[in-house]
C-alpha positions as CSV (number, residue, x, y, z in Angstrom):
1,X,31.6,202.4,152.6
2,X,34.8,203.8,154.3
3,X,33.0,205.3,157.3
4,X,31.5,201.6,157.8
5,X,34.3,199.7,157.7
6,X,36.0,202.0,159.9
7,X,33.0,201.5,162.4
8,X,33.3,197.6,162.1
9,X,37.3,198.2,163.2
10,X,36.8,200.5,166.2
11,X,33.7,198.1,167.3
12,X,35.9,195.0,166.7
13,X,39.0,196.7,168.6
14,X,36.5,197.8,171.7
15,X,35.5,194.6,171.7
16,X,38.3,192.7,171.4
17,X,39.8,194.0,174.7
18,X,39.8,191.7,177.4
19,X,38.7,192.9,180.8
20,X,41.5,192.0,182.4
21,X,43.8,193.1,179.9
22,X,44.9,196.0,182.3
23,X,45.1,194.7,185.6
24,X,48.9,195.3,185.9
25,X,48.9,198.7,184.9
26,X,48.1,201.2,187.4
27,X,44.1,201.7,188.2
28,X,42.7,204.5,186.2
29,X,42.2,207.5,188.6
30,X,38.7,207.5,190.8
31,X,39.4,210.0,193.0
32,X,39.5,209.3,196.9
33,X,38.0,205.5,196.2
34,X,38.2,202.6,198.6
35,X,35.8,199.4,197.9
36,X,34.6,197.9,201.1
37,X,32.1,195.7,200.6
38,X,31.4,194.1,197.4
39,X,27.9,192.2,197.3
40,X,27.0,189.9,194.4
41,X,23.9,188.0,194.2
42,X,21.8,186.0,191.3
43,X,18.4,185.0,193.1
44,X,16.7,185.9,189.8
45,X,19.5,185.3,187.6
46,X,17.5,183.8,184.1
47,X,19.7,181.5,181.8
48,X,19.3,182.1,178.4
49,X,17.3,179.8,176.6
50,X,18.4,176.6,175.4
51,X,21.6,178.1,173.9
52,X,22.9,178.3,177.0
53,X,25.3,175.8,179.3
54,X,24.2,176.3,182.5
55,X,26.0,177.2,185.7
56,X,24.8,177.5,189.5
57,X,23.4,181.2,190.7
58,X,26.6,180.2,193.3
59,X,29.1,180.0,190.7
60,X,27.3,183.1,188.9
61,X,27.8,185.7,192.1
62,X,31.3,184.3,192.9
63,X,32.7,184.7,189.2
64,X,31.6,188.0,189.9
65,X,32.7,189.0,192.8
66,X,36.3,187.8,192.1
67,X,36.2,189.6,188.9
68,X,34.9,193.0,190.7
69,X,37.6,192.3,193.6
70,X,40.5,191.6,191.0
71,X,39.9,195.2,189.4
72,X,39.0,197.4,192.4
73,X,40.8,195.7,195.3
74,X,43.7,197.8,193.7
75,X,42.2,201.1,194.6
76,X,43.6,202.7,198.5
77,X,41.5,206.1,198.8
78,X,40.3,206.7,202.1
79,X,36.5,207.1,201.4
80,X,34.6,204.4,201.9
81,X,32.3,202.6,198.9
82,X,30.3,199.5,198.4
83,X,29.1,197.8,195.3
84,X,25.8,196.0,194.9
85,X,25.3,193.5,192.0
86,X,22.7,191.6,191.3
87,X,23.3,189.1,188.2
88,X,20.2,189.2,185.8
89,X,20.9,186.8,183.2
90,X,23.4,185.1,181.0
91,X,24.3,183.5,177.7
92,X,27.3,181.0,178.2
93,X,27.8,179.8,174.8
94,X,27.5,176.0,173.5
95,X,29.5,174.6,170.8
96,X,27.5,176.1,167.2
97,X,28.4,175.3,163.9
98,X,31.8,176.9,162.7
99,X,31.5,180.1,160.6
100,X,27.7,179.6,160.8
101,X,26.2,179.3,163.5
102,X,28.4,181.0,166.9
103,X,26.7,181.7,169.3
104,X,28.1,184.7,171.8
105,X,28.6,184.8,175.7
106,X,26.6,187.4,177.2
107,X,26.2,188.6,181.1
108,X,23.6,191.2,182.2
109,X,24.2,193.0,185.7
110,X,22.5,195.4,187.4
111,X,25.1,197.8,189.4
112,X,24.6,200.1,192.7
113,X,27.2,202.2,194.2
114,X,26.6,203.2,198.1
115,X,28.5,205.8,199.7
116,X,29.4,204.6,203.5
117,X,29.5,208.4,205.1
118,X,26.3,209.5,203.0
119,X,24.8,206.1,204.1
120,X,22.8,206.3,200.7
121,X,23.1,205.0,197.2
122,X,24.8,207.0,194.7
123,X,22.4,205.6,191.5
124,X,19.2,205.9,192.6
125,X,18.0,203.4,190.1
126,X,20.6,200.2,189.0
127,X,22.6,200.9,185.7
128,X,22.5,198.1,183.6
129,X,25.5,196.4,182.1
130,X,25.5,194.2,179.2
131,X,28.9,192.7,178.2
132,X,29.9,190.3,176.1
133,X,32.4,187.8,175.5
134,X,36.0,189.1,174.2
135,X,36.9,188.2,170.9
136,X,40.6,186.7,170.9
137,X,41.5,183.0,170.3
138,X,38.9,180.5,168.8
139,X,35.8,182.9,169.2
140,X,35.7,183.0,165.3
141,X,33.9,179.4,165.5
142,X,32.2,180.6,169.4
143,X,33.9,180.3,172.8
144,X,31.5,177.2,173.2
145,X,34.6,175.2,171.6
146,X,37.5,176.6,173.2
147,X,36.7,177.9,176.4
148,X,34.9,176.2,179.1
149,X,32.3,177.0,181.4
150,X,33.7,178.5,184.2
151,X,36.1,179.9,181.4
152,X,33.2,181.6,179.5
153,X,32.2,182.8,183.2
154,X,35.5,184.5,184.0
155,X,35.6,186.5,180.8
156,X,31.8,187.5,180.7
157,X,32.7,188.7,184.7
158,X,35.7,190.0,183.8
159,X,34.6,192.5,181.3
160,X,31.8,193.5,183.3
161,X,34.0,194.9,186.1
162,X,35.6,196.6,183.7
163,X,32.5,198.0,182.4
164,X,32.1,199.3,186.4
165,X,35.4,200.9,186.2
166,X,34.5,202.9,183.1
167,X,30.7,203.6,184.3
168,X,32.8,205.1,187.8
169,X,35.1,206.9,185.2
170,X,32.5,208.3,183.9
171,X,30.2,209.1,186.6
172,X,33.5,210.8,188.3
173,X,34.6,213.1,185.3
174,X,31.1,214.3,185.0
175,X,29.5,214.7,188.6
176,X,32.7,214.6,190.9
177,X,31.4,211.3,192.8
178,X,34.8,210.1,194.5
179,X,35.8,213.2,195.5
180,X,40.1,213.7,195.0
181,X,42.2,214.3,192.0
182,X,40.1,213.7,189.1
C-alpha cells in the first residue's frame, strides 16, 4: 500500500510540472545544438470526439511552434538542426461535472529531428509524444472551467516541447547525437 501511494506522488509531482516551468533557468546541456528551422504542421490533426472544443489546424501548428521556439530558441551551438512536427490529435477539455466527471487536455505529436550537415533525419521513424495537461490551479474540477482554449492549447504545447527537450536529453546521453559537452 506504501509502494502505491508513493507511485501516485512521484506521478502526480511529474505531472504536475508545467512545461514551461524552466524557461528562465539555463537550457539543460544538448551538446553543440542550434535549432534552425522548426516546421509544425496538423493536415491530419483528429479532434477528439465530442469531448473536445475545437480549434483550427492553424492555431494547432502555431501553439506549437511558439511553444518549441520558446524552449529551444535558447540553445547557441554551432551545429545546425531542424525539427519536424506533425500534430496528430488532441483533447482540449470542456467544462465536466466537478469531482465527477473531468475531463483531461491531451496533445499527440509526432517528432523528427534532421541533421543539416548529414542532410538526413536523425529518427528514422517519428517518436510519438503524448502529453497532457498540467495539473496546477482549478484542474481538480478540469481545465475546461478555468482555462480557455487557446489556454488549454499553450499548456498541452508547452509540455510537449518539453517532452522534445527530454527525448534530445535522452537521445544525447545515450547515442552522442549533438555532438559537444554532454
Amino acid at each position: 500500500m506504501l509502494r502505491w501511494i508513493a507511485g501516485v506522488l512521484l506521478v502526480l509531482s511529474v505531472a504536475a510540472c508545467n512545461g514551461a516551468a524552466d524557461l528562465t533557468d539555463a537550457p539543460v546541456p544538448l551538446g553543440d545544438f542550434n535549432l534552425v528551422h522548426n516546421i509544425v504542421v496538423a493536415p491530419k490533426a483528429v479532434k477528439g470526439g465530442p469531448l473536445s472544443r475545437k480549434v483550427s489546424k492553424d492555431e494547432l501548428s502555431a501553439a506549437m511552434k511558439a511553444a518549441i521556439a520558446e524552449r529551444f530558441d535558447r540553445y547557441e551551438g554551432s551545429k545546425r538542426y531542424h525539427f519536424g512536427v506533425s500534430v496528430e490529435g488532441y483533447v482540449l477539455a470542456q467544462p465536466g461535472v466537478p469531482l465527477v466527471l473531468s475531463p483531461k487536455s491531451i496533445l499527440i505529436i509526432n517528432f523528427t529531428v534532421w541533421d543539416d550537415a548529414a542532410g538526413k533525419k536523425m529518427n528514422d521513424e517519428p517518436h510519438q509524444i503524448t502529453v497532457l495537461e498540467s495539473f496546477g490551479s482549478g484542474t481538480l474540477v478540469g481545465s475546461g472551467y478555468t482555462m480557455s482554449a487557446q489556454e488549454q492549447l499553450k499548456n498541452l504545447s508547452q509540455n510537449a516541447a518539453k517532452a522534445i527537450e527530454r527525448y534530445l536529453v535522452k537521445q544525447q546521453k545515450e547515442q552522442g547525437w549533438f555532438g559537444g559537452v554532454q
